[in-house]
C-alpha positions as CSV (number, residue, x, y, z in Angstrom):
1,X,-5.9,34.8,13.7
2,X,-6.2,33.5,10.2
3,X,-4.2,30.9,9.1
4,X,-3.2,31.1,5.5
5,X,-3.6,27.3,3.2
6,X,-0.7,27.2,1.3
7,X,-1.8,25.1,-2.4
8,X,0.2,21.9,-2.9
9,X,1.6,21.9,-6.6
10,X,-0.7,19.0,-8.7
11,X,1.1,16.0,-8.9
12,X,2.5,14.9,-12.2
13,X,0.4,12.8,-14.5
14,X,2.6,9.1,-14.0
15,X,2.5,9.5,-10.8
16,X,-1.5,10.2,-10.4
17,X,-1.9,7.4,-13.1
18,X,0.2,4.9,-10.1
19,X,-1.4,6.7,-7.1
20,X,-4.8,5.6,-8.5
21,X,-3.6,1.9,-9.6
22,X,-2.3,0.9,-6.4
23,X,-5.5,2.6,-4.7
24,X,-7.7,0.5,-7.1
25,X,-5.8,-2.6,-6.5
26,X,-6.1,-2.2,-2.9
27,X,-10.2,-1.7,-2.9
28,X,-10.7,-4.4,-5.5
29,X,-8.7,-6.9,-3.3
30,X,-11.5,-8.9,-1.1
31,X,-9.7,-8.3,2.6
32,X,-9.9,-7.1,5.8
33,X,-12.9,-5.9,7.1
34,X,-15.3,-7.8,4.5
35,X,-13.5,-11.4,4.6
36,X,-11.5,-11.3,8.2
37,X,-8.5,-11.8,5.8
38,X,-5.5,-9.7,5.1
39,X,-3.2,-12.5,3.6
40,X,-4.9,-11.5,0.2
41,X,-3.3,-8.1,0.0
42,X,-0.5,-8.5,2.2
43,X,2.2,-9.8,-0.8
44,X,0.3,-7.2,-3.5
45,X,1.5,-4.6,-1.2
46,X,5.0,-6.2,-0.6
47,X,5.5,-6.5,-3.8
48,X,5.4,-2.4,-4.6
49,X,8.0,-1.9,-2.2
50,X,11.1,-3.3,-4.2
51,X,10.6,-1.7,-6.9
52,X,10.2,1.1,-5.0
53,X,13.9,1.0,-4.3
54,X,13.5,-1.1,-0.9
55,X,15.7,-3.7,-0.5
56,X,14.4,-7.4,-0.5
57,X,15.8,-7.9,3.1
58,X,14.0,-5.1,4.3
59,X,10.7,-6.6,3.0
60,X,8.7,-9.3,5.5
61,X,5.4,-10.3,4.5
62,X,3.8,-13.5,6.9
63,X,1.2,-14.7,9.0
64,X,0.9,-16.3,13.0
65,X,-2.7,-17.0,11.7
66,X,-2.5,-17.9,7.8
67,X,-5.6,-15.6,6.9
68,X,-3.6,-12.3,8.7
69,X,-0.8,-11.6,7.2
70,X,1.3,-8.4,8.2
71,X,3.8,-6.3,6.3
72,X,6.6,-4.7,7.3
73,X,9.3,-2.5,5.9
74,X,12.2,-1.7,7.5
């Protein structure tokens, strides 16, 4: 049985032009697998959320261990 792909419409140009910022701001930032660290992008990525229409409360960016920080969103 063949299954059909349905084409997803393009997205519109501001929000390609965002889609690739925040994607280049994430590979450019020296974390994770190359430094042990994820404290260097953990508040870059917090930071999109608010303005994102998340509430500040909702928003919890820390570390047990200084150089791991997490991120959650509620």
């Amino acid at each position: 049985m063949a299954t059909a792909l349905c084409a997803q419409p393009a997205l519109p140009e501001a929000e390609r032009k965002l889609a690739r910022e925040i994607y280049k701001e994430m590979v450019e930032t020296q974390s994770g697998y190359t430094t042990g660290a994820t404290t260097p992008i953990a508040a870059p990525v917090a930071a999109r959320f608010e303005p994102a229409g998340i509430p500040a409360a909702d928003i919890f960016a820390a570390a047990a261990i200084p150089k791991q920080a997490n991120v959650v969103v509620r």
